[in-house]
Residue, then its C-alpha position, 0 to 999 in steps of 0.5 A: x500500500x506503501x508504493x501505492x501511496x507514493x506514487x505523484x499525485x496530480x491537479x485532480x488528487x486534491x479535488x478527490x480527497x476533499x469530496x470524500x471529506x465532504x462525503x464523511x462531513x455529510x455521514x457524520x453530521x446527516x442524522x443530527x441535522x440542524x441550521x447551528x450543526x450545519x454551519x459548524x458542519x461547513x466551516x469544519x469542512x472548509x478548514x479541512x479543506x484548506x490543510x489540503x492546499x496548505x501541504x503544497x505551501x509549506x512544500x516539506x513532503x513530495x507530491x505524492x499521495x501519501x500526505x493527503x491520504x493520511x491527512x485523510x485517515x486523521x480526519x476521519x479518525x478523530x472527527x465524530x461529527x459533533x464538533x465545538x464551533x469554536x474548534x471548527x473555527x480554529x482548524x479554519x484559521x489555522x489553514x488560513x495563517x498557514x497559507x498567509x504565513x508560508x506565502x512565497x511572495x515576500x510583499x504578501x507576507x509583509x502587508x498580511x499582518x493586519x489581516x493576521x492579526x484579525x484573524x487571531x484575534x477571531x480565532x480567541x473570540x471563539x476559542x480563546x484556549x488557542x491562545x498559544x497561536x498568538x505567540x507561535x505568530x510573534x516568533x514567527x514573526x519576530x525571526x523572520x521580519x526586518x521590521x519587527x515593531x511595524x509589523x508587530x504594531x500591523x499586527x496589534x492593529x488588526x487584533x485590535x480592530x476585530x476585538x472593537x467590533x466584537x465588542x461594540x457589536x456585544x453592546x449593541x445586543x445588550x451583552x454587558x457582562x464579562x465572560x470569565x472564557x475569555x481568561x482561560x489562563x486559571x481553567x486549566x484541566x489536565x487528563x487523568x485518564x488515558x484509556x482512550x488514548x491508549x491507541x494514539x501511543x505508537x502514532x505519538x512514539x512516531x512522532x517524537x522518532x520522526x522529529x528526532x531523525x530529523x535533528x539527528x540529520x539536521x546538518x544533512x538537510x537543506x537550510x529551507x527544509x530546515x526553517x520550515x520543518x522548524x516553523x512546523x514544530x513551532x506550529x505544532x507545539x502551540x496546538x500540543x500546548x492547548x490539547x494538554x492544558x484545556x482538552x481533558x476529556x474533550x478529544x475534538x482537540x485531537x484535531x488541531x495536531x492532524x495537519x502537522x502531525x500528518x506532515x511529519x509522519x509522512x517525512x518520516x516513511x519517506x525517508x525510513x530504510x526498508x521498504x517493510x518498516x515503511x509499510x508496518x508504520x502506515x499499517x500501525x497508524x491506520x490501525x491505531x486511527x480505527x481503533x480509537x475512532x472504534x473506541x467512541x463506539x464499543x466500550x469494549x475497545x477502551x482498554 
């Protein structure tokens, strides 16, 4: 399945992955159908969708089948169809800050700041634990600008004028009390039990080999795989720090690793040794995918 995978895939590959992502939005979501479900259903789908587009921007993996099918396989693992708006909004923010912040056209990187800020500081008033997203983008930002206090005022600027209009628009509905949300810092609760994660453990080994192989032969790789692969991790680590502190027993969270995640894992059977190891690793993750998403529905597969 392995050297199915890795065949090159074509300007049709795309459109075909995100029907079948439509398709399982649809199964997902047909039984428990309303307008609030159906607009969460919807902007789901089209973060998802973008994280297919968001692959050819960050160019880590080759052109092949096997990101986007494992993509795929992450989707369909971790998604139940009962999604947190506010998690549907982050996975379609995090698609659009990837795209804005790997853009290969350097002017659009540097006037896109208003608009990153903006779409930070949306991305609180919905789900305000995804706050380490704001300082994934001030690193980012701070290495890679030659102005840093233009564009960190460009990026003040636009955080600043969503959360005006979202409060003068509260007012305006008469909403004048504070949401103690908006201040996640002291709800922080941490998972005490693990069982259902018990499947996700050789997928999550996997991923700390994969990020160890790659610093073992960091001197071997070229210095754009080398900033991108860490601008991924940077992005990684800010969505591990929300799923520790805020996910407990709320596994949506999951979803916000399945990009980079994905990205890393594929590097990973890229680049393995035997053709076997390659095809016993993709084997052990679908299997561990099904098995957890199994887990939702058989008490019997929670260990």
């Amino acid at each position: 399945m392995f050297r199915l995978l890795s065949k090159e895939s074509n300007i049709f590959s795309v459109p075909v992955y995100i029907g079948v992502l439509l398709f399982v939005v649809i199964i997902f979501n047909i039984l428990n159908f309303n307008t609030y479900e159906a607009i969460v259903a919807i902007i789901t789908f089209l973060g998802i969708a973008l994280g297919y587009f968001c692959f050819h921007a960050i160019a880590l993996n080759y052109q092949t089948h096997l990101p986007l099918f494992l993509y795929s396989f992450f989707i369909f693992g971790l998604y139940n169809g009962k999604l947190d708006i506010g998690i549907a909004v982050a996975l379609l923010t995090n698609s659009f800050l990837l795209l804005l912040l790997t853009s290969t056209d350097e002017d659009i990187r540097k006037k896109s700041y208003v608009l990153v800020g903006a779409i930070l500081a949306l991305n609180f008033v919905f789900l305000p634990t995804t706050w380490p997203m704001i300082f994934f983008v001030l690193i980012h930002l701070i290495v890679t600008s030659e102005r840093i206090m233009l564009n960190i005022f460009r990026l003040i600027l636009g955080f600043t004028l969503i959360a005006l209009s979202y409060f003068s628009v509260m007012y305006f509905f008469s909403f004048n009390d504070w949401n103690d949300a908006y201040l996640p810092f002291g709800k922080m609760f941490l998972m005490t039990d693990y069982t259902r994660l018990y499947p996700l453990i050789p997928i999550a080994l996997m991923l700390i080999y994969s990020i160890y192989d790659h610093f073992r032969h960091y001197n071997q790789k070229s210095p754009v795989s080398r900033y991108k692969f860490t601008f991924l991790l940077v992005f990684l680590f800010a969505q591990i720090i929300t799923v520790v502190l805020y996910m407990n027993m709320n596994y949506q969270y999951l979803l916000l690793l399945a990009f980079p995640a994905t990205i890393i894992l594929s590097r990973m059977l890229r680049f393995m040794p035997k053709y076997w190891m390659q095809e016993v690793s993709l084997w052990v993750m679908i299997g561990g995918l099904i098995t957890f998403k199994a887990g939702a529905y058989f008490t019997f597969l929670n260990f």
